[in-house]
ROPA-21364 format. One record per residue: residue number from 1; residue in three letters; x, y, z of N, C-alpha, C in turn; chain. Coordinates in steps of 0.02 Angstrom, whole numbers, padded with zeros to 5 digits. Layout:
# residues N
{rec NUM, "ALA", {X, Y, Z}, {X, Y, Z}, {X, Y, Z}, "A"},
...
END
This chain:
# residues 51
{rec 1, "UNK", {-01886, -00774, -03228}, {-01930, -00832, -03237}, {-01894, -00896, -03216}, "A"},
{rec 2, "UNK", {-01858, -00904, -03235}, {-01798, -00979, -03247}, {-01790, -00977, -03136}, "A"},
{rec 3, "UNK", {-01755, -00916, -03129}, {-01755, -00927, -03055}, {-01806, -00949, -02999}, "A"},
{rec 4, "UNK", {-01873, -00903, -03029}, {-01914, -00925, -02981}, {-01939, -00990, -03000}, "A"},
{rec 5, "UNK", {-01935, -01029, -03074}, {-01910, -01120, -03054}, {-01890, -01137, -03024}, "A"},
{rec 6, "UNK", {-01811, -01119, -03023}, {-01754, -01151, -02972}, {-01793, -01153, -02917}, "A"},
{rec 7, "UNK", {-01799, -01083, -02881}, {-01834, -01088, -02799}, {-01880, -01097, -02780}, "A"},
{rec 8, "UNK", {-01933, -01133, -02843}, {-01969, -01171, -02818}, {-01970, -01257, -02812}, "A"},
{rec 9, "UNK", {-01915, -01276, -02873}, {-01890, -01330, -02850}, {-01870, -01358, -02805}, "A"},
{rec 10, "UNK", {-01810, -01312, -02758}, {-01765, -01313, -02702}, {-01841, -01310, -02668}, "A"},
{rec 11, "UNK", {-01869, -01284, -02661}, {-01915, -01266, -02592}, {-01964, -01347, -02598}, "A"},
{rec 12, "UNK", {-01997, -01387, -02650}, {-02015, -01460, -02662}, {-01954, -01503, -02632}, "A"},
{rec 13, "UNK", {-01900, -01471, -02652}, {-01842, -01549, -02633}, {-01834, -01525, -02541}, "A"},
{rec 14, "UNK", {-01814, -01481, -02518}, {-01829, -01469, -02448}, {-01882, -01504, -02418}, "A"},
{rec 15, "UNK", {-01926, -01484, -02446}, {-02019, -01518, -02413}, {-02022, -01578, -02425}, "A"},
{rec 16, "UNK", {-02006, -01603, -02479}, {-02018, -01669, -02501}, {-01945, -01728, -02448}, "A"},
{rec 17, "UNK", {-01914, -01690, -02437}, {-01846, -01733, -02392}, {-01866, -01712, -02323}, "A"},
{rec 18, "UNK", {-01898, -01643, -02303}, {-01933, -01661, -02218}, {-01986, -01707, -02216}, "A"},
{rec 19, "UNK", {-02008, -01717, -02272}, {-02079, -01783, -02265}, {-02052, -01823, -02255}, "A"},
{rec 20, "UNK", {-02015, -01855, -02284}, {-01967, -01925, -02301}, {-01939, -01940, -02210}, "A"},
{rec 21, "UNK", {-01913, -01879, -02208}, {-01893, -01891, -02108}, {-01921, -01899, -02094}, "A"},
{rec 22, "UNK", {-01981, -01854, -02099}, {-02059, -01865, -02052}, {-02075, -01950, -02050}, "A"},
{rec 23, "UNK", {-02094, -01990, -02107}, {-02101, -02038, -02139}, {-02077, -02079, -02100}, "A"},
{rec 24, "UNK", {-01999, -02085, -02131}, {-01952, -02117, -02080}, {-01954, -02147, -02026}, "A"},
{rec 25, "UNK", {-01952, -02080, -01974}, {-01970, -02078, -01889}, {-02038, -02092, -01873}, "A"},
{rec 26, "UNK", {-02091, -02092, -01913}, {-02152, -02132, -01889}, {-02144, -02205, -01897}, "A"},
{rec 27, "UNK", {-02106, -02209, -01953}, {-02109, -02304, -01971}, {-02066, -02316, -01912}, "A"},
{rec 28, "UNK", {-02006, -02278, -01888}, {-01972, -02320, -01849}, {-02024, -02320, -01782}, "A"},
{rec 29, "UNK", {-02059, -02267, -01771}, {-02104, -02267, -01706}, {-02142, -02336, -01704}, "A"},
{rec 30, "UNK", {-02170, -02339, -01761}, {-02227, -02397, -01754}, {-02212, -02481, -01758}, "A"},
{rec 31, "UNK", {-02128, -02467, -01770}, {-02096, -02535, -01775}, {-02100, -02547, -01692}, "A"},
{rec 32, "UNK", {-02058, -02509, -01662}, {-02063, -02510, -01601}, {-02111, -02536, -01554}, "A"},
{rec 33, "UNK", {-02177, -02465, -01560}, {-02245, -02515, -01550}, {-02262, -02576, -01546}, "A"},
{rec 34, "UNK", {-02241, -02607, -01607}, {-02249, -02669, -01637}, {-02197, -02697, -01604}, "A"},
{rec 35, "UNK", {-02146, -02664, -01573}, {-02098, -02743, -01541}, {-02140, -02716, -01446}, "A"},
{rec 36, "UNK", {-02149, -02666, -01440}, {-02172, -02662, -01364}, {-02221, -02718, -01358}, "A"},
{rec 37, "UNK", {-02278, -02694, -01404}, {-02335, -02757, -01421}, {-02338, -02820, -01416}, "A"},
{rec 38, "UNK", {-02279, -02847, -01454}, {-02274, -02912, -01476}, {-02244, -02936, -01386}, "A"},
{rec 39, "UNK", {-02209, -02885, -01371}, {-02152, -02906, -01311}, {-02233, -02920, -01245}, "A"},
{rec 40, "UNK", {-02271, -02861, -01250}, {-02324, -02894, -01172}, {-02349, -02946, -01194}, "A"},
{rec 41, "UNK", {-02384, -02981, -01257}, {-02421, -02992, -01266}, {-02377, -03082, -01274}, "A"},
{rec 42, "UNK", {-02312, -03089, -01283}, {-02295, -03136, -01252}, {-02294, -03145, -01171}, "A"},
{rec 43, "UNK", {-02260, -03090, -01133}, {-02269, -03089, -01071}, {-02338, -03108, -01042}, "A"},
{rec 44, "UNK", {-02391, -03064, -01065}, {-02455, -03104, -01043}, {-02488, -03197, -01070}, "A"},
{rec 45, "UNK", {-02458, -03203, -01120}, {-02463, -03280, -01135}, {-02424, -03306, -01092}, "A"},
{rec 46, "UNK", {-02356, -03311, -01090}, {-02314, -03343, -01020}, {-02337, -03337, -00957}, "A"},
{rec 47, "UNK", {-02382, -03279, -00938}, {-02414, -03272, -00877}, {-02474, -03312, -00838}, "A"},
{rec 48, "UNK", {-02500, -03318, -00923}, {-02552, -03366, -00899}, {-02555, -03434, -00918}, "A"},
{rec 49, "UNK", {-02485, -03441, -00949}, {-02473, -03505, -00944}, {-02432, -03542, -00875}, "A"},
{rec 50, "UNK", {-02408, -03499, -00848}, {-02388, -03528, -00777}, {-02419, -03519, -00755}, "A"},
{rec 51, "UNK", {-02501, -03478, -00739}, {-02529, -03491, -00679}, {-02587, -03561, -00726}, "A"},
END
């Protein structure tokens, strides 16, 4: 009884720490986004402010 606790604990803390990566690496994706974004969207304001 007591064991198949344990291994189902271990098997939550595994899953629950690949989410957390998962998590992670999307927030860092969408920061990114957010600087690609920010980066044309000055480029196109400077663009059409010199012409």
């Amino acid at each position: 009884m007591e064991k198949g606790l344990i291994k189902c604990t271990i098997e939550n803390l595994s899953f629950s720490l690949k989410w957390k990566n998962f998590l992670n690496t999307e927030l860092v994706n969408i920061k990114q986004l957010n600087k690609i974004d920010e980066n044309n969207t000055i480029k196109k304001s400077s663009k059409s402010i010199l012409r």
